[in-house]
C-alpha positions as CSV (number, residue, x, y, z in Angstrom):
1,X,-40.6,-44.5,58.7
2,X,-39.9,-42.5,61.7
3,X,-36.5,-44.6,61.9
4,X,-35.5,-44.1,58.4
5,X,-36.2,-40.3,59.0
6,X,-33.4,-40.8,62.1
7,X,-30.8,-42.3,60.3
8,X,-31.2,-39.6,57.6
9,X,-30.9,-37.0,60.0
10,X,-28.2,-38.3,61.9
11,X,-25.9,-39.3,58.7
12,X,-26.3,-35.3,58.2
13,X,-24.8,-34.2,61.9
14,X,-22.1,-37.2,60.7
15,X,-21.5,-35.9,57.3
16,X,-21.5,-31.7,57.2
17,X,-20.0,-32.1,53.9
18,X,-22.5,-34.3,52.1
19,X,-24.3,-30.8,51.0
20,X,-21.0,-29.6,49.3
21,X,-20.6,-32.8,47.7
22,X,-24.7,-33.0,46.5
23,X,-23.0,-29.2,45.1
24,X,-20.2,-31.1,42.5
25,X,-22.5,-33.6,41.5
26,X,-25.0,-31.3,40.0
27,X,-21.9,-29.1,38.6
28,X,-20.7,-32.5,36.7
29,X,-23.0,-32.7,34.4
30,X,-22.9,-29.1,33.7
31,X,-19.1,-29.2,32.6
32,X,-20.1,-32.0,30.6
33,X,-22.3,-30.6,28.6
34,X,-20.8,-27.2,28.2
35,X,-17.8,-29.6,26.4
36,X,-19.7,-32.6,24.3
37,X,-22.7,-30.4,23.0
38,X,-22.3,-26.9,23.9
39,X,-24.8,-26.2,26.3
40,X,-25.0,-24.0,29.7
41,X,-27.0,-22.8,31.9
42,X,-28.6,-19.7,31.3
43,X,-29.1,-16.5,34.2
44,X,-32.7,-17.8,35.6
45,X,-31.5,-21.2,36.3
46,X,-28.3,-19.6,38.0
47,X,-30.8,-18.1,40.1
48,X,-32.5,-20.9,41.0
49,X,-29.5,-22.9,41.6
50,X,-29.0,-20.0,44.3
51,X,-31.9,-21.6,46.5
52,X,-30.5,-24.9,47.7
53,X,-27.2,-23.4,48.2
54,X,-28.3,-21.3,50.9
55,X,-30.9,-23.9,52.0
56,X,-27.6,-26.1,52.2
57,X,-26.0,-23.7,54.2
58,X,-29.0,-23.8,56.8
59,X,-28.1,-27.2,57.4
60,X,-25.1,-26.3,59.3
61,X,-27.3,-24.7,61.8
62,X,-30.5,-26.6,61.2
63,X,-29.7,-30.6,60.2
64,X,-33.2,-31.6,60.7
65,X,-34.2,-29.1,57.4
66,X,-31.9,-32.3,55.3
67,X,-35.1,-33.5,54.1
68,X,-36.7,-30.7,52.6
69,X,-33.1,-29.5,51.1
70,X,-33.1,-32.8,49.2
71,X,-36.8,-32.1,47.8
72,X,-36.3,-28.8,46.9
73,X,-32.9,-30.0,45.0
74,X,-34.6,-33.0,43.0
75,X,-37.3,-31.0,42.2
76,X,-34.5,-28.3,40.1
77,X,-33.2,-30.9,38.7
78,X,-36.1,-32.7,37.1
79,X,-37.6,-29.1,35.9
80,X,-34.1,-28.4,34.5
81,X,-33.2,-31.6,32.8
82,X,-36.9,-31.2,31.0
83,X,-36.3,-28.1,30.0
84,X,-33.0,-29.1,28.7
85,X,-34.3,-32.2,27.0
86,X,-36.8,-29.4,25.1
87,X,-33.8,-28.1,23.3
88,X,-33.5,-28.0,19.7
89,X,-31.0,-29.8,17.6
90,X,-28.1,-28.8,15.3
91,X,-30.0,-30.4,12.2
92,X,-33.6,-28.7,13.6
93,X,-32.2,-25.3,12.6
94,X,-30.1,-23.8,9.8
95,X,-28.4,-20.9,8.7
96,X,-26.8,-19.3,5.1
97,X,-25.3,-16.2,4.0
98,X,-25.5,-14.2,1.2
99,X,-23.5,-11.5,0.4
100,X,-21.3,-9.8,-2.3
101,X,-17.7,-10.8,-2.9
102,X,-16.6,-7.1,-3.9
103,X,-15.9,-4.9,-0.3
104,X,-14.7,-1.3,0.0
105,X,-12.5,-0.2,2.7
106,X,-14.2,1.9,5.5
107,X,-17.7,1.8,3.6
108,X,-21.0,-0.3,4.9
109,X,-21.0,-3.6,3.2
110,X,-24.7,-5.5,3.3
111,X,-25.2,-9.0,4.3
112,X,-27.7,-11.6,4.8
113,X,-28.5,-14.3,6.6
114,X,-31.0,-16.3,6.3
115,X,-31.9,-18.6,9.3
116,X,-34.5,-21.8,9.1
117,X,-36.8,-23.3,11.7
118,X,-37.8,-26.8,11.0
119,X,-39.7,-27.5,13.9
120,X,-43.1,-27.0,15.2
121,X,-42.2,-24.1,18.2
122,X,-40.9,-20.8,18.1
123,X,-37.3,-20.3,19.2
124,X,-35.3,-17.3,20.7
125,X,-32.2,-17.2,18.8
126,X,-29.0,-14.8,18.8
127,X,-27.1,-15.0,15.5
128,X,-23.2,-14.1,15.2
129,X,-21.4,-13.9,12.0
130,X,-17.7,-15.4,11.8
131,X,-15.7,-12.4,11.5
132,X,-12.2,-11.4,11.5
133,X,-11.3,-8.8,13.8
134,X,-10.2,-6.2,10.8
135,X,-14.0,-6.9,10.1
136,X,-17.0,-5.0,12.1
137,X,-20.8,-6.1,12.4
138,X,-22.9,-3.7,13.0
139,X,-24.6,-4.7,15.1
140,X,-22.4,-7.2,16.4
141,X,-25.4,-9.7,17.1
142,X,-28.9,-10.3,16.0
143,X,-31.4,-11.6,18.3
144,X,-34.7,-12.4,16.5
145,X,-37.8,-14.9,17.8
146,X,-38.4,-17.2,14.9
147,X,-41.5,-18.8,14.0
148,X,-42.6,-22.3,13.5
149,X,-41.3,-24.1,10.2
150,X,-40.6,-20.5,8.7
151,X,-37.1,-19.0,6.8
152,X,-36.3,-15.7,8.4
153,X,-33.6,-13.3,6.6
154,X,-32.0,-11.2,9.0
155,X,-29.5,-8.1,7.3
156,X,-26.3,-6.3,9.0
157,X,-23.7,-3.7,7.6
158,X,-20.2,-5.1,7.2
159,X,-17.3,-2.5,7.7
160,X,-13.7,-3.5,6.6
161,X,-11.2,-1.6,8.4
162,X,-8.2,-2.1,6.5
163,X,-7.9,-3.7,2.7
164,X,-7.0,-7.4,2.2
165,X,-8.5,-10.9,1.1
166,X,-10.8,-12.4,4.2
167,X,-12.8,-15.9,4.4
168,X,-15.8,-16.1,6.7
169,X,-16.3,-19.7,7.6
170,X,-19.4,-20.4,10.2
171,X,-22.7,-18.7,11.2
172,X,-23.1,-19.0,15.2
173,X,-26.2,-19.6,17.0
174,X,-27.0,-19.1,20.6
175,X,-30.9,-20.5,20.9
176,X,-32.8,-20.6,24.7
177,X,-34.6,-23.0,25.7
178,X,-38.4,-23.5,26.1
179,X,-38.4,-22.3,29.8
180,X,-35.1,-20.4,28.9
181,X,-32.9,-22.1,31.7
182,X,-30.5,-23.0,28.9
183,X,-28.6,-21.7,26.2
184,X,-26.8,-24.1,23.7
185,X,-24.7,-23.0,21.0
186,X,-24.7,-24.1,17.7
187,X,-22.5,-23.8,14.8
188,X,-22.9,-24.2,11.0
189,X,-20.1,-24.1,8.3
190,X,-21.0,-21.6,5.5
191,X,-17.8,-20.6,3.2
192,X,-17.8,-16.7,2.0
193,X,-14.8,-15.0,0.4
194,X,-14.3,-11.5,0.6
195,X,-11.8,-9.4,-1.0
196,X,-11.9,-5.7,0.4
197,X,-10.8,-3.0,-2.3
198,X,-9.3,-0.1,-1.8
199,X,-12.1,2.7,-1.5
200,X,-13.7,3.8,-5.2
201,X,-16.3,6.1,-4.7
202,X,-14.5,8.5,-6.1
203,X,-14.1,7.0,-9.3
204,X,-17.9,7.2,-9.5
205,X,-18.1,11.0,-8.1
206,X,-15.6,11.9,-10.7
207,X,-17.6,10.3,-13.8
208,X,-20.4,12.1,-12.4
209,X,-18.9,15.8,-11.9
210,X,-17.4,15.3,-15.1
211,X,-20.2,14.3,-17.5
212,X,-21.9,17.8,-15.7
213,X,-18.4,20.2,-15.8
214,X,-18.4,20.5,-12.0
215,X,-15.0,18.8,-11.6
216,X,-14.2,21.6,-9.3
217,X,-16.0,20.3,-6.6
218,X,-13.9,17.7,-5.8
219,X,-10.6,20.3,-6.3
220,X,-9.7,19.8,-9.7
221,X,-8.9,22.6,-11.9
222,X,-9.7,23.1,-15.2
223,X,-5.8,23.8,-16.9
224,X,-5.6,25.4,-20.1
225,X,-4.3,23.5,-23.0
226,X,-1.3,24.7,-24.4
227,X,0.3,24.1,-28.0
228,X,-1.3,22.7,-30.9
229,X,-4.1,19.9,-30.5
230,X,-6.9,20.9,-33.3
231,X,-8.3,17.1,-33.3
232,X,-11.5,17.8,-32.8
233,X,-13.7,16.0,-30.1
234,X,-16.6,16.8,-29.4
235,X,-19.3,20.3,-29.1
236,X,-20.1,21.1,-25.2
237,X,-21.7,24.1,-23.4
238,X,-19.4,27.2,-23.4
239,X,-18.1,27.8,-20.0
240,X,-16.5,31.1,-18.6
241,X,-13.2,29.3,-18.8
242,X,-13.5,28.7,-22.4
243,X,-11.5,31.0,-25.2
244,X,-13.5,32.9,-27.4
245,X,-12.0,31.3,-30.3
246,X,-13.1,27.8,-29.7
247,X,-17.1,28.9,-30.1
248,X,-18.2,27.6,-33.1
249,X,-20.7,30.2,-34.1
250,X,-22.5,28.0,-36.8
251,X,-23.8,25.2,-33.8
252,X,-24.4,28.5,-31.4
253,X,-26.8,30.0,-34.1
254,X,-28.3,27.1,-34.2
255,X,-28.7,25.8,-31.0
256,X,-29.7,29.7,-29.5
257,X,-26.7,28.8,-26.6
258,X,-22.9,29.5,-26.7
259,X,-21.5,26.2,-28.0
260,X,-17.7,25.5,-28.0
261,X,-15.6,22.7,-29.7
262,X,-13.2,19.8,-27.8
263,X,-10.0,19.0,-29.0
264,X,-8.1,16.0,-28.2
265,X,-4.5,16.1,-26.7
266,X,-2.3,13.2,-27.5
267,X,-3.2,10.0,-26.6
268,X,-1.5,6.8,-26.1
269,X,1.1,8.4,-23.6
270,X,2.2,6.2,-20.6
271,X,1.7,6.3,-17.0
272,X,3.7,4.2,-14.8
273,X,3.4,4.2,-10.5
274,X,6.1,3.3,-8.4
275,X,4.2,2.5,-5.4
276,X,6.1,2.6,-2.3
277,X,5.0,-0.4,0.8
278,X,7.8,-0.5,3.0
279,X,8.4,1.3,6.8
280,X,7.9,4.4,5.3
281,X,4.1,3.8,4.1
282,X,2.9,2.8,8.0
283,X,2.3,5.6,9.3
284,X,-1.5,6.5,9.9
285,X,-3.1,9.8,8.9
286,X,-7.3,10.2,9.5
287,X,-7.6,6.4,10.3
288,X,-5.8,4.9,6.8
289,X,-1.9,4.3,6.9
290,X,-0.5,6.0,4.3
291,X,-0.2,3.6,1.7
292,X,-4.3,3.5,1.5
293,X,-4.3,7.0,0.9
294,X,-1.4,6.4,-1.8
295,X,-3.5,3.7,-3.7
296,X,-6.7,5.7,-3.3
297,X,-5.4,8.5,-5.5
298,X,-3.4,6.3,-7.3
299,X,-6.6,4.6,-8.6
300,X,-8.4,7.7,-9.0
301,X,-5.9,9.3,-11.6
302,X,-5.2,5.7,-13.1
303,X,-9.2,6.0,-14.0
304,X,-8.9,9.9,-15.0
305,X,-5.8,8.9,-17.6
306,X,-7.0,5.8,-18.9
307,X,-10.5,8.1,-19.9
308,X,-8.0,10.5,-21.5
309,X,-6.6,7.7,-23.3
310,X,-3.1,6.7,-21.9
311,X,-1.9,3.0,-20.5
312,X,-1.3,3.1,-16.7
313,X,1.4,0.6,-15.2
314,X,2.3,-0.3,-11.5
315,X,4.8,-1.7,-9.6
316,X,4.5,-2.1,-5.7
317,X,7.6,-2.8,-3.9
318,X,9.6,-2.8,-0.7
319,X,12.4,-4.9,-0.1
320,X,11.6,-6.8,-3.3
321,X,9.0,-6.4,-6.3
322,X,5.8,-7.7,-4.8
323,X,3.8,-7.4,-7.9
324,X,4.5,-5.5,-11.7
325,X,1.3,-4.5,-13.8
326,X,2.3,-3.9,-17.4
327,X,1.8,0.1,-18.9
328,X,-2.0,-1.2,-20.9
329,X,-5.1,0.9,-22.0
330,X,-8.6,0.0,-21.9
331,X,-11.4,-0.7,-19.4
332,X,-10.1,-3.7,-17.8
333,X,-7.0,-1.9,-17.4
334,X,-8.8,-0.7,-13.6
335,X,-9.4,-4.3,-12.6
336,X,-6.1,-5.7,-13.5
337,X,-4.6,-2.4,-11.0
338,X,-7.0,-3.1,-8.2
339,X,-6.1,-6.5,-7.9
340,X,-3.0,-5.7,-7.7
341,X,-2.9,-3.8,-4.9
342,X,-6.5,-4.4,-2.8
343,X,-4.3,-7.1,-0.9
344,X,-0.8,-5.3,-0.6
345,X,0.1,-3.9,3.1
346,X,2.9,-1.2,4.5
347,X,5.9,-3.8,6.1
348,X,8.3,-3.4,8.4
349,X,11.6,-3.3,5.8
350,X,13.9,-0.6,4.1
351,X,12.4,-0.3,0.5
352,X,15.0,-1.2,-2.5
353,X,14.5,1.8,-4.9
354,X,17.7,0.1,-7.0
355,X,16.0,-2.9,-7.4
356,X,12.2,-0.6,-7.9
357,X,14.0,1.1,-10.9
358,X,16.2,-1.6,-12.4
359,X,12.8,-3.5,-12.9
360,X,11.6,-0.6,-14.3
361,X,14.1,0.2,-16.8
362,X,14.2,-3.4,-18.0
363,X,10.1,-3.7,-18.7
364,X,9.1,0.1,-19.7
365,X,11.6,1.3,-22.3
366,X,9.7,3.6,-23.8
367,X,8.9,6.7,-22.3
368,X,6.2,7.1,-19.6
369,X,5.3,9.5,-16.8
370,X,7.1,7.4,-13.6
371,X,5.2,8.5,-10.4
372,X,6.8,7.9,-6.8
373,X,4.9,8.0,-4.0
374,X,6.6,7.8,-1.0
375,X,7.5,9.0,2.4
376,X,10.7,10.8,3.4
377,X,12.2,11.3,7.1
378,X,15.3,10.3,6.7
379,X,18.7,11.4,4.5
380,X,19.3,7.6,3.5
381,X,15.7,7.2,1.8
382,X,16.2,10.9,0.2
383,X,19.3,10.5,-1.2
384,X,18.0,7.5,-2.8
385,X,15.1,8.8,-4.2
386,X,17.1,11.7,-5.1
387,X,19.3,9.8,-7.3
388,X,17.0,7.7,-8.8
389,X,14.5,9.7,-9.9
390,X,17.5,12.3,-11.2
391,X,18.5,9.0,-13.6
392,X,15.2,9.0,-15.3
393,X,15.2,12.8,-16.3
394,X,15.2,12.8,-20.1
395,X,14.5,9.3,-20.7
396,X,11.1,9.5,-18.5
397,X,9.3,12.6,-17.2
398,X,9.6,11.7,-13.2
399,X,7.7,12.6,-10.9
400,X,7.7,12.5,-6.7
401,X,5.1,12.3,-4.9
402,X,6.2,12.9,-1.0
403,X,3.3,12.5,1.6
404,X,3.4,15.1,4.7
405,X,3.6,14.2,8.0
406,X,0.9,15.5,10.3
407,X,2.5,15.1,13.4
408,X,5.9,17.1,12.4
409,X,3.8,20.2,11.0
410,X,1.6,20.3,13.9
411,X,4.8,21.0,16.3
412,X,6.5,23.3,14.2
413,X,2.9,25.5,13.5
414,X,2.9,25.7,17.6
415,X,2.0,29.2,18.2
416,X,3.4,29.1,21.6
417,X,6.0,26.7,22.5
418,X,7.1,26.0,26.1
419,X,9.3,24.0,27.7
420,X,9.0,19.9,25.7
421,X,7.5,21.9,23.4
422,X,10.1,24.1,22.2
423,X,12.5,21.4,21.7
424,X,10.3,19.4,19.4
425,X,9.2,22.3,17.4
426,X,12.8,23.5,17.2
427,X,13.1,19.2,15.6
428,X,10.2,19.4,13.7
429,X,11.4,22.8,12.0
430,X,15.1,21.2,11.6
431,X,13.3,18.4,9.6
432,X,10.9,20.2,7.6
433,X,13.8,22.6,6.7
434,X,15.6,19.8,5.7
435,X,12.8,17.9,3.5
436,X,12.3,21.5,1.6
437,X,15.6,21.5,0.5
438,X,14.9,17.7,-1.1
439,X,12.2,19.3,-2.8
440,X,14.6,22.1,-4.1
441,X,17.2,19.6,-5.0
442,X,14.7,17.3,-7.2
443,X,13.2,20.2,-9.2
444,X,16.8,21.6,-9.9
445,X,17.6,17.6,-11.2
446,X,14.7,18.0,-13.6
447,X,12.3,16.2,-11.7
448,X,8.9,17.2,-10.9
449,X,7.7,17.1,-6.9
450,X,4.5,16.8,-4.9
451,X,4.5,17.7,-1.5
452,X,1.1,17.1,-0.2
453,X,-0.6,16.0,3.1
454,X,-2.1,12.2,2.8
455,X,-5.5,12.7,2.7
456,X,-5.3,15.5,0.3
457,X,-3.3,13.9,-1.9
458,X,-6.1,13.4,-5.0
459,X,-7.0,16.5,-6.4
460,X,-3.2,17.9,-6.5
461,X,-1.9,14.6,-8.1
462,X,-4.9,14.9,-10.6
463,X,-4.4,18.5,-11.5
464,X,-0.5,17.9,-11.7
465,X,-1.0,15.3,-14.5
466,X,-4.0,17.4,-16.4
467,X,-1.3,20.2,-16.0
468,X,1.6,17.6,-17.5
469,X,-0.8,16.7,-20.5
470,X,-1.5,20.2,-21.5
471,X,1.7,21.6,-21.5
472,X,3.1,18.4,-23.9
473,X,5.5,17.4,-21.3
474,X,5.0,13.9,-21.8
């Protein structure tokens, strides 16, 4: 025994590197598993594997300590490989998903999942959705302890940070182990589509204010009707807005509360967008480019006209006609629109306006109110739209809608210029003087303008066609 011990020893002064190569045959089997079953080590058996390295180490100086280096290094081993042998399987857990197919933009979207423990022990688990990066958990992982043979339903809020269709494909799981020196990961294939809308709240808001005459809330006036509609509609509430000839005094009397009559203006008129995704739609204003904030109030006013009884149309374009939704009426009218345009993105080309308005004369002869909305900064675009639009006049009521641009406005409203600053707000007044006279030009052609910052774009494009209908200028 005492020889055996010797020649142990001495093969140890002979060998200094036999610790460093013990070292790579324990990390063998570690790279191995991380590839064929997803498994590594967790932070307490790092830790442990910490020991032997320095006791390794000590061998430089002491070789007689070889013995006890190689005890304390078996021992890890055989308390790790059990505790990685007490790791579940991919079939011992499972994992679904449940959650709506219909997402809004920028609003909290619920899901579920639902994970399954078939065996007889309590696991440690960390869950992970498959998620796209224009898609934000929240939170970003769930860590729960799930019981024996139990079904646990875990929920998180979904944001989608720009529009578009999306396909989340696999749940992850990252379970411990029983003494938790390792951490496999396991993966299971579960299929959800997800198609991310433009953002409709409003469209509810507006039904709301509406049915309770508080429209004004959300900036839209009330116009006055002007001309001759005498189809009668329906008995409301007298408001102070109201004319004193519309009170019918019979209902009043009989009610004991002002009451004033409805009348209907003409219905069946058109309303046709021209919706603008090329270089000029990619700018960002309050976190949304500015085609979101285009189709936003475009499906906000498509809702308000088809309650007031007109067919709405669109056609999105840039450097070619991406999609074309026919001038129709009717409920499902809002469905066809949104998917139309829920997956329809700002690109990096110069927008045809000939070939935007040649389709449009060819599919919607009869008169409509045509609605641009684009973004001008340069005289190519303008002149463009200028001419255009100017065709229509007579034939069609036009009407352009031009988004502002923060970022110009803000340097020419500087109170204070100095030095850089002067010279960009002397630019950005050059080129707001400039876009003004656009404006000037396209009213004096007969067509109708908007001139509106992004984000507030709604309520002015709303009260612009409420203003349209009363006057009969359809």
């Amino acid at each position: 025994m005492g020889e055996a011990y010797s020649w142990i020893v001495d093969s140890a002064v002979r060998l200094p590197g036999l610790p460093w190569m013990l070292l790579v045959v324990l990390l063998l089997p570690l790279v191995i598993l991380a590839y064929t079953r997803q498994t590594y080590p967790h932070l307490p058996l790092v830790i442990l594997m910490l020991a032997p390295c320095l006791l390794s180490l000590v061998l430089l100086v002491v070789p007689e300590w070889f013995l006890m280096v190689v005890v304390v290094d078996l021992t890890l081993v055989i308390v790790a490989v059990g505790d990685l042998l007490s790791l579940p399987g991919q079939r011992l857990l499972a994992a679904e998903r449940a959650t709506q197919r219909i997402v809004s933009v920028q609003q909290r979207h619920p899901v579920a999942l639902t994970i399954s423990n078939r065996t007889g022990r309590s696991w440690l688990v960390g869950i992970r959705d498959d998620l796209p990066r224009e898609l934000v958990a929240e939170p970003s992982e769930l860590v729960r302890c799930l019981p024996p043979r139990s079904r646990t339903t875990l929920h998180y809020d979904l944001r989608a940070q720009r529009r578009g269709s999306f396909r989340l494909e696999t749940i992850y799981l990252r379970v411990r182990s029983l003494l938790g020196l390792w951490q496999r990961y396991l993966t299971y294939p579960c299929e959800s589509k997800l198609h991310v809308y433009p953002d409709v709240r409003q469209v509810g808001e507006y039904a709301l204010l509406a049915r309770t005459n508080r429209l004004s809330l959300m900036g839209v006036r009330r116009t006055r009707k002007v001309g001759h509609d005498h189809d009668f509609e329906r008995l409301r509430d007298y408001t102070p807005d109201d004319h004193y000839k519309h009170i019918d005094w019979r209902t009043t009397a009989r009610r004991h509360k002002l009451t004033v009559k409805d009348f209907q203006t003409s219905q069946s008129q058109r309303v046709l967008f021209l919706l603008d995704c090329g270089r000029m739609m990619t700018n960002q204003s309050a976190g949304l480019s500015l085609l979101d904030h285009a189709l936003n109030a475009m499906l906000m006013l498509s809702y308000v006209a088809l309650r007031q009884g007109d067919a709405v149309g669109l056609v999105c374009f840039s450097d070619r006609i991406h999609s074309y939704v026919p001038p129709r009426g009717g409920r499902t009218q809002m469905n066809q629109l949104l998917h139309a345009c829920f997956d329809r993105f700002p690109q990096l080309v110069e927008s045809r306006y000939d070939q935007a308005f040649v389709h449009l004369s060819a599919h919607c002869r009869k008169r409509a109110l045509v609605i641009l909305m684009t973004h001008v900064i340069d005289r190519v675009n303008a002149d463009q739209i200028e001419r255009y639009l100017s065709s229509l006049a007579g034939r069609h009521l036009p009407l352009g809608v031009l988004l502002r641009d923060h970022a110009l406005f803000d340097a020419a409203q500087n109170p204070q210029p100095r030095g850089m600053a002067l010279y960009r707000a002397a630019a950005a007044a050059h080129i707001l003087n400039w876009r003004q006279q656009v404006l000037v030009d396209l009213q004096h052609r007969g067509v109708l303008s908007l001139d509106v910052f992004p984000e507030e774009l709604t309520a002015p494009l709303i009260n612009r066609y409420l203003e349209i209908k009363a006057r009969h200028m359809l």
